[in-house]
N, CA and C atoms as a LAMMPS dump frame, in Angstrom:
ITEM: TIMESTEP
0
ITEM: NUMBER OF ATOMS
441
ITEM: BOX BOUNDS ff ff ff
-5.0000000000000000e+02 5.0000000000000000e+02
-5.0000000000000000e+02 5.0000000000000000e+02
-5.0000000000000000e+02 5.0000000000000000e+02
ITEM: ATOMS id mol type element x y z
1 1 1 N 267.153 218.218 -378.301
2 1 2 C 268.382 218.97 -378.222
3 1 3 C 268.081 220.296 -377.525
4 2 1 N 268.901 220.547 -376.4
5 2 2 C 268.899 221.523 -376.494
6 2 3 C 269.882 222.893 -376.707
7 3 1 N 269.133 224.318 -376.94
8 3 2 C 270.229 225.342 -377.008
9 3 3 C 271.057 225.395 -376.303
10 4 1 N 272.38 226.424 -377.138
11 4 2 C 273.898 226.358 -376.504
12 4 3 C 274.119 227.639 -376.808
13 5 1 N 274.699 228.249 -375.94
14 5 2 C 275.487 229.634 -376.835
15 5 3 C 276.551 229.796 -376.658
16 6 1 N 277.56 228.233 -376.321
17 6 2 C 278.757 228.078 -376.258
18 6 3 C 279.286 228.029 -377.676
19 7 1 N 280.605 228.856 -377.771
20 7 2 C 281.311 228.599 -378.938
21 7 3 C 282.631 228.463 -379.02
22 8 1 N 283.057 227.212 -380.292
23 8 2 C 284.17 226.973 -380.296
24 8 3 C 285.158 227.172 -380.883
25 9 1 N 286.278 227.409 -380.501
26 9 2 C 287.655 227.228 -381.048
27 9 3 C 288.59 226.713 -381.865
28 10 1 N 288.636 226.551 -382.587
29 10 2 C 289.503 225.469 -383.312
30 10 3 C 290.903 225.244 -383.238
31 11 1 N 291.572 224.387 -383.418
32 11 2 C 293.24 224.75 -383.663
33 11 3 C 293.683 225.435 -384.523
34 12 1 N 292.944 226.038 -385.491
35 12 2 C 293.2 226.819 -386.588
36 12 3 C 292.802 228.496 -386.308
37 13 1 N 292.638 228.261 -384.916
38 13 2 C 291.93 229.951 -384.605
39 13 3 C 290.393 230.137 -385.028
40 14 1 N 288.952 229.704 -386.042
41 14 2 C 288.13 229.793 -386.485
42 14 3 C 287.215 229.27 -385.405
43 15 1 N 286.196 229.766 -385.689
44 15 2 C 285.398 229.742 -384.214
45 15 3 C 283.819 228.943 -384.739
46 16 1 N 283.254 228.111 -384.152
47 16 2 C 282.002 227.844 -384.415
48 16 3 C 280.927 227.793 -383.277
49 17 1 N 280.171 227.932 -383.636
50 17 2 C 278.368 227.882 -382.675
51 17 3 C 278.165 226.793 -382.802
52 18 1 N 278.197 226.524 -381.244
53 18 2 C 277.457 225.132 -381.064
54 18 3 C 276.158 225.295 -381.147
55 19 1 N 275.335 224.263 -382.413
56 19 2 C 273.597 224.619 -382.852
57 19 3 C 272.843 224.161 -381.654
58 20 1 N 273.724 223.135 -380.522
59 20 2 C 272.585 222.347 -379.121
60 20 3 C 273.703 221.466 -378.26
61 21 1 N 272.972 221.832 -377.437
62 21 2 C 273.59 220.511 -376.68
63 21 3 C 272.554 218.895 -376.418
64 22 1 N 272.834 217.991 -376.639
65 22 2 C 272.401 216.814 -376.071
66 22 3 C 272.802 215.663 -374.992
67 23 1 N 271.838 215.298 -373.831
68 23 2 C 272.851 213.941 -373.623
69 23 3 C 272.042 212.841 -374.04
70 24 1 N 272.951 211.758 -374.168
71 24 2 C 272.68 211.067 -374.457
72 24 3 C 273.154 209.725 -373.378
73 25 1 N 272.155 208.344 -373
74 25 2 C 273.042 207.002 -372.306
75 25 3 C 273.794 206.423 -373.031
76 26 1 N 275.296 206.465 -372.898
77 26 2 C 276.268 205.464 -373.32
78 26 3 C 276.584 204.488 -372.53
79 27 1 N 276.5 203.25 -373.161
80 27 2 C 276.563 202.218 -372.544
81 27 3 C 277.81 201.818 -372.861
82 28 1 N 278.985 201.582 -371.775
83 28 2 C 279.806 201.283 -372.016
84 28 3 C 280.468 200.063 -370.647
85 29 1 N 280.723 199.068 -371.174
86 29 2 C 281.164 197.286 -370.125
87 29 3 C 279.2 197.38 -369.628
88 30 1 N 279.605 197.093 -368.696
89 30 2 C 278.569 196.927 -367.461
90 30 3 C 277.34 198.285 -366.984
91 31 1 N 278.003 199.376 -366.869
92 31 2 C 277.592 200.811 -366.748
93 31 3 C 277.363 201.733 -367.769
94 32 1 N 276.115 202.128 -367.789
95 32 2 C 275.473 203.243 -368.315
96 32 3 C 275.703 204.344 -367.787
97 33 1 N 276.397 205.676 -368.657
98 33 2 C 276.199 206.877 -368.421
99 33 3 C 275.918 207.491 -369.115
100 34 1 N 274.992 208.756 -368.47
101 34 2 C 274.603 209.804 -369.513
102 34 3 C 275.534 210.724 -369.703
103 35 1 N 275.797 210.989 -371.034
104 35 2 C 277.009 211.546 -371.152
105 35 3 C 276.696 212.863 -372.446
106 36 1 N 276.921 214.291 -371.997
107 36 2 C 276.735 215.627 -372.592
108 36 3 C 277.552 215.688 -374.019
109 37 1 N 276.409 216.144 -375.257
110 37 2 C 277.279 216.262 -376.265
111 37 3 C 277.165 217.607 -376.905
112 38 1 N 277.968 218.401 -377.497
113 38 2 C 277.778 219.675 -378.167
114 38 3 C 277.336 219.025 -379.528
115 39 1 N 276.458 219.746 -379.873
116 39 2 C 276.087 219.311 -381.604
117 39 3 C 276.993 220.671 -382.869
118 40 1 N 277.857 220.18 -383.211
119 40 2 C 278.647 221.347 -384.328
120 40 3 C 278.588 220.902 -385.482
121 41 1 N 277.973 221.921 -386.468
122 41 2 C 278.225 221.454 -387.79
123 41 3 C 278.96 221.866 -388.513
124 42 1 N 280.325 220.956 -388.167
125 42 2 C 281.548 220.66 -388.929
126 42 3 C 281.75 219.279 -389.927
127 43 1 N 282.807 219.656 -391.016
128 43 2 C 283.132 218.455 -391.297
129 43 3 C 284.596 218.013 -390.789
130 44 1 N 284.46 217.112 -389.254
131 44 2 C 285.825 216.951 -389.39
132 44 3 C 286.952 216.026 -390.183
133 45 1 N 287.725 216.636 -389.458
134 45 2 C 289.025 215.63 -389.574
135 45 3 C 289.402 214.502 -389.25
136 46 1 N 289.101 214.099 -388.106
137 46 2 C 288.797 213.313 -387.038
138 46 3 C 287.968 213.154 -385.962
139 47 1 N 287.758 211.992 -385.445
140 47 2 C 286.98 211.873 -384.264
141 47 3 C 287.632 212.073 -383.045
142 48 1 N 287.31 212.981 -381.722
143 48 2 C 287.95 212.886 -380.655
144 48 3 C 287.075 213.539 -379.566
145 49 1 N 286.822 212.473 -378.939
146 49 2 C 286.265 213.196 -377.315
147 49 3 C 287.253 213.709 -376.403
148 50 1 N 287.347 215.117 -376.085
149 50 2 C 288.105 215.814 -375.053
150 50 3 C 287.018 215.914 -374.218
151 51 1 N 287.929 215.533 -373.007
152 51 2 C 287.513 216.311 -371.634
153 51 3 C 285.648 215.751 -371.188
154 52 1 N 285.683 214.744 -371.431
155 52 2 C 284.194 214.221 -371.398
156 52 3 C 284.24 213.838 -369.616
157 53 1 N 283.129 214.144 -369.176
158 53 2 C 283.103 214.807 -367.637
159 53 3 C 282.984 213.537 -366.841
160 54 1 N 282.482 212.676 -367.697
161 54 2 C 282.339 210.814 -367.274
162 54 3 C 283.879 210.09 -367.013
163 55 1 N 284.726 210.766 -367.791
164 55 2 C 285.919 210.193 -367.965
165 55 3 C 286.567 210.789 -366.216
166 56 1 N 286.296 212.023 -366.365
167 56 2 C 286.963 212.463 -365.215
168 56 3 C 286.055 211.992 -363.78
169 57 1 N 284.754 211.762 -364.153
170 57 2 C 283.986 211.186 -362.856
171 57 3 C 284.144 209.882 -362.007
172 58 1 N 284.596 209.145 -363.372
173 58 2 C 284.741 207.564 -363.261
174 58 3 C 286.361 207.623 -362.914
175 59 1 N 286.792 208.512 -363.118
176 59 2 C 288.707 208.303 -362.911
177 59 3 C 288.974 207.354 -363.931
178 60 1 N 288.648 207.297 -364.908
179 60 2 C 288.692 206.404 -366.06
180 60 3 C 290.073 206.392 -367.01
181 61 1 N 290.715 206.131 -366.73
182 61 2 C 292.15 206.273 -368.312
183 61 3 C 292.034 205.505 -369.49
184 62 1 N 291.767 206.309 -370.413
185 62 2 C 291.772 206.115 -371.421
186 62 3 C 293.203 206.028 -372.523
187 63 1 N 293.285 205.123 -373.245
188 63 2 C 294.13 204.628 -374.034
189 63 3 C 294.218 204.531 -375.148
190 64 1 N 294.786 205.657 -376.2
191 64 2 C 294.136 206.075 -377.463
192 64 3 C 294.881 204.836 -378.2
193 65 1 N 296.229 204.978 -377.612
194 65 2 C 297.055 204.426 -378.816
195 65 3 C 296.55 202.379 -378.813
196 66 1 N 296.293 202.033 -377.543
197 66 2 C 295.844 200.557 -377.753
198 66 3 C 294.288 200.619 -377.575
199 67 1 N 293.885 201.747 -378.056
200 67 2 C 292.101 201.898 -378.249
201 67 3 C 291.217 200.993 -376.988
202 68 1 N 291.561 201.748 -375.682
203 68 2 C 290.677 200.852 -374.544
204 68 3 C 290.493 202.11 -374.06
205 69 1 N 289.683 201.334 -372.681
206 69 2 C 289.397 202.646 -371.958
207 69 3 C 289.618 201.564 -370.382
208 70 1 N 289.742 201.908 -369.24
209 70 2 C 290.001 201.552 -367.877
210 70 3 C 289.717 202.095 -366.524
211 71 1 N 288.509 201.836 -365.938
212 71 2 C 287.394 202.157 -365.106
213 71 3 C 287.242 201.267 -363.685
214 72 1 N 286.999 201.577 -362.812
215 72 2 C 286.583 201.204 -361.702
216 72 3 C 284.969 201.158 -361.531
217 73 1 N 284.592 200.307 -361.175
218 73 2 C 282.614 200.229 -360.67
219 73 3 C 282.35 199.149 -360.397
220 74 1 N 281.492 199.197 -359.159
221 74 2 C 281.286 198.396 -357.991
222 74 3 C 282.648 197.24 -357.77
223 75 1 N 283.642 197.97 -357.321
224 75 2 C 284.722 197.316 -356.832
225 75 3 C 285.491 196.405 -358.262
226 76 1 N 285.425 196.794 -359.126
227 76 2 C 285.809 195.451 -360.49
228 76 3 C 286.223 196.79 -361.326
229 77 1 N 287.155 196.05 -361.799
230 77 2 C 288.061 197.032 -363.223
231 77 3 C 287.28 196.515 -364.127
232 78 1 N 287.189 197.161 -364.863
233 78 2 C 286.058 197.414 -366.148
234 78 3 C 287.579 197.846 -367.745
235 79 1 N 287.757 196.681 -368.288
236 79 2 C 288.853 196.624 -369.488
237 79 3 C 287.771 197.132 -371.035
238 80 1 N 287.304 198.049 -371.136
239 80 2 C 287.238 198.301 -372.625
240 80 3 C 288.452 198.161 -373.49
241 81 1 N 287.896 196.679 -374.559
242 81 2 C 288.545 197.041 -375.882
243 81 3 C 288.046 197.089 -376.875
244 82 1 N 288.872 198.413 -377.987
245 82 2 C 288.097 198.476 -379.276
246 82 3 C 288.046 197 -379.178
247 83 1 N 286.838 196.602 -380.655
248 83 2 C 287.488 195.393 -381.387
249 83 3 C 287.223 195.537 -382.805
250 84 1 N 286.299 196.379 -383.33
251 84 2 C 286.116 196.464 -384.665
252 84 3 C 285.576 197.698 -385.026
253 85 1 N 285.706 198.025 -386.042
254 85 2 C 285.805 199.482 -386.733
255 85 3 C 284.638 199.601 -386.58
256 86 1 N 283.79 201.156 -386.7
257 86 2 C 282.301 201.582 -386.762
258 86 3 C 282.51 202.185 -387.228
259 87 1 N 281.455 202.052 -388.275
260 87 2 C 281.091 203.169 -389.373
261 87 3 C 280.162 204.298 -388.452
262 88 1 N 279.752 205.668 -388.493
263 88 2 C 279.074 206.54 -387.715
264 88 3 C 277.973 206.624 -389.075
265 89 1 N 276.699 205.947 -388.404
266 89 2 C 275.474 206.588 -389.419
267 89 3 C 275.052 207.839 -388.781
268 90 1 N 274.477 208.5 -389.882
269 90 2 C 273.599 209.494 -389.719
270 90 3 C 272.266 209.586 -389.602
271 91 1 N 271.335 210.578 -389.108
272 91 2 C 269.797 210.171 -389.193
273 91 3 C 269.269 210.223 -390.245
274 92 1 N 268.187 210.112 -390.682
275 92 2 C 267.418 209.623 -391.976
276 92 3 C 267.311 211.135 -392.463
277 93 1 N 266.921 212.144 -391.201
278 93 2 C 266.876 213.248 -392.371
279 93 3 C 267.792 214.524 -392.951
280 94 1 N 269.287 213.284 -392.868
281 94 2 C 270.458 213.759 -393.399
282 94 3 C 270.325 213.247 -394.965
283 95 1 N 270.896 214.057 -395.759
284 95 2 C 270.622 213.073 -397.585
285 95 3 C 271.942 212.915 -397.024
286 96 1 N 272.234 211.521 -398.075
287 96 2 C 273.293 210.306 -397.665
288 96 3 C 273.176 209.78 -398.87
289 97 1 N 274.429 209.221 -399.323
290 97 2 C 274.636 208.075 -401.08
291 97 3 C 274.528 206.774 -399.729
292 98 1 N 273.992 205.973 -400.716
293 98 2 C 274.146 204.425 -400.355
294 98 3 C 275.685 204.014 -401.142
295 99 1 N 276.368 202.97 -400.112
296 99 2 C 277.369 202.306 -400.546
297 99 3 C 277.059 201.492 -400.632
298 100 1 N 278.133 200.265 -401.591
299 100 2 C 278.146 198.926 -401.451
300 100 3 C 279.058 198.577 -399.877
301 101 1 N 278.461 197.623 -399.496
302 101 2 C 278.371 197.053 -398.513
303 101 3 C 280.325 196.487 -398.547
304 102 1 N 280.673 196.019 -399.579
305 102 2 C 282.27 195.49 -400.199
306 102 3 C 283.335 196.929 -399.66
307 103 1 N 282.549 197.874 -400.039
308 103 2 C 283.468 199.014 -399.719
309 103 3 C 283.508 199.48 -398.608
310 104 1 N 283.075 199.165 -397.957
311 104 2 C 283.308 199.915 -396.28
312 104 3 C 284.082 198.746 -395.275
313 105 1 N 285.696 199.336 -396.182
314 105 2 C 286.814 198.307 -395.243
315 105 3 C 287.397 199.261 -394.715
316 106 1 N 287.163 200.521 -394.565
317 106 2 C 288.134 201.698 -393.958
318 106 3 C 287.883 201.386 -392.085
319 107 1 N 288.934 201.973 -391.952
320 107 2 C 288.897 202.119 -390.285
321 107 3 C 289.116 203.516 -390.001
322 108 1 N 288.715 204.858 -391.222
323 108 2 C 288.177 206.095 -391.06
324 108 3 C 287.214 206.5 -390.831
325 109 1 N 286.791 207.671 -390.464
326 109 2 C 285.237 207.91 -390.586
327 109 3 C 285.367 209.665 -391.058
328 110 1 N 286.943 209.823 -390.889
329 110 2 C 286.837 211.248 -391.696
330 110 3 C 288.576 211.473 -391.832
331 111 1 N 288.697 211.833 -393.611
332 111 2 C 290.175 211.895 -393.6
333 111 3 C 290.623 212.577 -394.565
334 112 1 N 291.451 213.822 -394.246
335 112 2 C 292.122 214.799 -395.454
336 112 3 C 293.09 214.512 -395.373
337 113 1 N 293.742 214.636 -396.68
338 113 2 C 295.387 214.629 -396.866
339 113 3 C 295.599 215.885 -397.68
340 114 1 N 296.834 215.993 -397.363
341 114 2 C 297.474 217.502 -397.606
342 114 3 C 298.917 217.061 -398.323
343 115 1 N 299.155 218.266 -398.99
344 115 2 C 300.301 218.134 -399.866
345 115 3 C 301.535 218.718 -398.797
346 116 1 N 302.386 217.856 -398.758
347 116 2 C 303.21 218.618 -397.447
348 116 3 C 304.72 218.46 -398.474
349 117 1 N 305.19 219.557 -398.334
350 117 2 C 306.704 220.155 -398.835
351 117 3 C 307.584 219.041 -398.329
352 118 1 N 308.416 218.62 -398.859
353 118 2 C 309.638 218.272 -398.328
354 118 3 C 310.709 218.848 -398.052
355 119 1 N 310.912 219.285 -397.338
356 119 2 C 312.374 220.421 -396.521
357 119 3 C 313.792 219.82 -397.196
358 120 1 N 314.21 220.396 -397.853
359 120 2 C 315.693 220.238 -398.751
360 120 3 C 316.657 220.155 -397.163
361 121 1 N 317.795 219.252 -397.418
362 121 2 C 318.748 219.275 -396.362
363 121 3 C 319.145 220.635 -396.437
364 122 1 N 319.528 221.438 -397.537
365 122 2 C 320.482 222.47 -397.356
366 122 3 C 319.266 223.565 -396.433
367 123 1 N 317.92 223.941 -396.981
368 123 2 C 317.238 224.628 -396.123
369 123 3 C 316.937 224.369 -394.617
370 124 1 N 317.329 222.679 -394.055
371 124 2 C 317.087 222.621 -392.975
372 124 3 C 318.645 222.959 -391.843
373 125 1 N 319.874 222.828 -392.837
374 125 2 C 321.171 223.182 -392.216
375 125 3 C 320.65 225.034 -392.104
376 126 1 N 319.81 225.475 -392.92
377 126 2 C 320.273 227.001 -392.648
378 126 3 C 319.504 227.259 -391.668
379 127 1 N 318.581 226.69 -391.691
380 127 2 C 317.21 227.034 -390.245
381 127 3 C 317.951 226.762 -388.757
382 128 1 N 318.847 225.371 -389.072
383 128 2 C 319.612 225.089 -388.019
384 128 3 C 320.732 226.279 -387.198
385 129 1 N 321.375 226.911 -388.487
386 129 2 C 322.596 227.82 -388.28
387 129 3 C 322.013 228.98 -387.973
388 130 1 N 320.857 229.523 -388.471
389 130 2 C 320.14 230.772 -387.619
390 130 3 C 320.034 230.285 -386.377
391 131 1 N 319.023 228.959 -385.921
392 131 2 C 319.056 228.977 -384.368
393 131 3 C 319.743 228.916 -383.709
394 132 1 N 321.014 228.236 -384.002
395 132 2 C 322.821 228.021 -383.246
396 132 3 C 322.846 229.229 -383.087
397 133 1 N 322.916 230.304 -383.918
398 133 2 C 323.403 231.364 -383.487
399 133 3 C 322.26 232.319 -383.13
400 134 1 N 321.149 232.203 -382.173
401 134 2 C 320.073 232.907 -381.774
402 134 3 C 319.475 234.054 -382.683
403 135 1 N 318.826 233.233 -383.568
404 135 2 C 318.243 234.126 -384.401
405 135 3 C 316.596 233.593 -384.133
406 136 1 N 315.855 234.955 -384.006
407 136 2 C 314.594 235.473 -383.885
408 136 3 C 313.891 235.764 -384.991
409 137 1 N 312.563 235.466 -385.335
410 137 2 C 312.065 235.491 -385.924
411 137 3 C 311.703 236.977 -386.528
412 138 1 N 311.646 237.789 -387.189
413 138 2 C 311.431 239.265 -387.308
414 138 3 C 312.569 240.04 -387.379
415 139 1 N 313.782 239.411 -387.033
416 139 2 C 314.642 240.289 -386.609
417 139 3 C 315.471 240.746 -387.575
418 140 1 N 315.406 240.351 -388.452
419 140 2 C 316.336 240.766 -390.016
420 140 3 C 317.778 240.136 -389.956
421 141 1 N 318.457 240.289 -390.937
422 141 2 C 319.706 239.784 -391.193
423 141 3 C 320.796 240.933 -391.546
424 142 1 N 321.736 241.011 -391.175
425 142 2 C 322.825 241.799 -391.678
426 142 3 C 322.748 242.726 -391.1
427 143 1 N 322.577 243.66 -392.011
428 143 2 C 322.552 245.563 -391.774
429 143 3 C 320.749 245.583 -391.431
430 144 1 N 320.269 244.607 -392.056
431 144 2 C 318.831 245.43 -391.591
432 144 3 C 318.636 244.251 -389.567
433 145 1 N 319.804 243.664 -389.232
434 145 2 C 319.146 243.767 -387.955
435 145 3 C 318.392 244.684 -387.011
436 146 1 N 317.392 244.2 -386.497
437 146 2 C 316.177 245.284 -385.574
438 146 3 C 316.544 244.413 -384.184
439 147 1 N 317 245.337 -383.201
440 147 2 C 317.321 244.625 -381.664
441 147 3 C 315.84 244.718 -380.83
């Protein structure tokens, strides 16, 4: 691995240090590429490759929602399809629980759930009737309007 002193962003505004960069050969149809990875130690949410430089080299389109990917090399379209879930191991000198083998039917590999509000009709008619009538966020109501 090597050092990085790139750091990242999150959608949440929070920022992390990338500990290295690595590449690594991915073999993917027919063609091998070496392909650059940031190493972050996060726990995510999900899995997602942005902006991977192979994708844009190969002119490759990728297809999240029917899980393929679609490539050109040596004159032949190249059809990646998922076909079965992967579990992501870790290296040995990560500590890790052993599972039973029965339990790993998920097609996750990382997943939070959150308690999310349900919006009452009457609070979503009033959110509605502020914006009908151009209302701004900050701007107060009544007598305390601020222009």
């Amino acid at each position: 691995m090597r050092p990085s002193n790139m750091i990242v962003r999150a959608f949440d505004e929070s920022r992390r240090e990338v500990m290295g960069e690595i590449t690594l050969p991915i073999q993917i149809g027919p063609t091998t590429f070496n392909v650059e990875f940031q190493v972050i130690n996060i726990v995510p949410a999900y899995n997602y490759l942005l902006g991977r430089l192979w994708i844009h080299h190969e002119k490759a389109v990728p297809f999240t929602l029917h899980q393929k990917v679609k490539f050109m090399t040596n004159d032949k379209l190249v059809i990646m399809q998922a076909k079965e879930d992967m579990i992501i191991s870790k290296p040995l000198t990560i500590p890790y629980v052993d599972a039973i083998e029965e339990d790993l039917e998920t097609a996750f590999q990382a997943l939070e759930i959150a308690h999310v509000e349900k919006i009452s009709s009457k609070r979503n008619l009033a959110a509605q009737m502020l914006l009908k009538n151009s209302y701004r966020s900050g701007q107060g109501l009544g007598k305390d309007v601020k222009e």
